[in-house]
N, C-alpha and C positions, 0 to 999 in steps of 0.2 A: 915201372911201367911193364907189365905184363908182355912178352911177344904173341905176335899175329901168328896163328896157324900158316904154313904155307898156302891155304885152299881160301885164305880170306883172300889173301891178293888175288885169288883168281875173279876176284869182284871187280876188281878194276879191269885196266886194258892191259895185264898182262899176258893174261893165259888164251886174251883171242886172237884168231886166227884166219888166215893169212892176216899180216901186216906186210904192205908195203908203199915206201917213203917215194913220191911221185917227185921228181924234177922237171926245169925246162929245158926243152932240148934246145941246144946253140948258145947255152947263158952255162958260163965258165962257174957261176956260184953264184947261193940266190942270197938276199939279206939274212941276216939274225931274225928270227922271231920274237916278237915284243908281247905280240898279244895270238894266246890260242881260241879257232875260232873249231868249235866240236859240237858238230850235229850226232842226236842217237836217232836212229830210225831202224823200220822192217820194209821190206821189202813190198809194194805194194802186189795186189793179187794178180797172181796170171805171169809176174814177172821173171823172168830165170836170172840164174844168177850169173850166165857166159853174159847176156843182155843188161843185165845190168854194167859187169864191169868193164864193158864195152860202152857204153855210156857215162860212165867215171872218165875211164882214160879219152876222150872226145871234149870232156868238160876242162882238162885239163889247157886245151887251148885260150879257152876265156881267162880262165883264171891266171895262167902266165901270160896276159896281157893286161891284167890288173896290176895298176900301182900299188906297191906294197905287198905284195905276194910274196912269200917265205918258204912256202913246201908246203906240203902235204903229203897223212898218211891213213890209208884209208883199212880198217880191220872189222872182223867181223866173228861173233862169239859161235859157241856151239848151240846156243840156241836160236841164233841166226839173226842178233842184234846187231848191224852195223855200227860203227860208229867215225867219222868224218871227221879230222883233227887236221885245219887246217892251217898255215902260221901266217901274222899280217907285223908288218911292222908298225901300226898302230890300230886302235879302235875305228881311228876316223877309214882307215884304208880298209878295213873288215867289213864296216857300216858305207862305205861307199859301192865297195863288189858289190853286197848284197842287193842295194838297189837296183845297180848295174842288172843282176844276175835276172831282175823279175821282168824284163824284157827283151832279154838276148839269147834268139835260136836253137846257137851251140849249147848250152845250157839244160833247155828245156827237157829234154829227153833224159836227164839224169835227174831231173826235178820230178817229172812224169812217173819214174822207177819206182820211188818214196811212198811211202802211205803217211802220206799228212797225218793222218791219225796218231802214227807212233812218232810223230816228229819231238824228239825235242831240242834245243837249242840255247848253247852259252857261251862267251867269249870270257878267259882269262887271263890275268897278264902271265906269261913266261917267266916264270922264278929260276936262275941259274942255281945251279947244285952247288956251285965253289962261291 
């Protein structure tokens, strides 16, 4: 098997930037993640990006009130590709936020952020390394 250039991995999520792994505040430890739920998007127009992460961390109240919430870490490339890795500890708890998520307030304004355009979106299960 031939080795990857280091500049291939910069394809993936490692070379972007800031990452950082969001908690709930007052919850001593959140579940194991079973299933990764990871949105890629850009930013939609006119939106800055204080304003954006300003309506991430705000979003972070819904979603630590979601059953099955795991964490989340939210990064973003040098060409300004977000991308949203959030952890569920199942499909059905990922596929229920979701629903949850298309009529609740706290929410909206991070959804608003987004350019549906560049939305894309997948859930997979959590492979442990060992």
């Amino acid at each position: 098997m031939k080795p990857l250039p280091i500049a291939a991995l910069c394809l993936g999520l490692l070379c972007a930037a800031p990452v950082a792994a969001q908690t709930c505040p007052g919850r001593a430890a959140l579940p194991s993640a079973q299933v990764i739920e990871i949105a890629r998007f850009r930013l939609a127009d006119g939106v800055a990006t204080a304003a954006f992460r300003a309506a991430a961390r705000a979003s972070m109240a819904f979603l630590c009130d979601q059953e099955g919430f795991a964490g989340r870490s939210l990064s973003r490339d040098e060409s300004g590709l977000w991308t949203d890795h959030v952890g569920w500890t199942s499909l059905d708890a990922a596929k229920a936020a979701a629903e949850a998520a298309m009529s609740d307030p706290t929410i909206a304004p991070f959804m608003a952020a987004i350019d549906a355009d560049t939305l894309s979106f997948a859930h997979g299960e959590a492979v442990p390394l060992e």
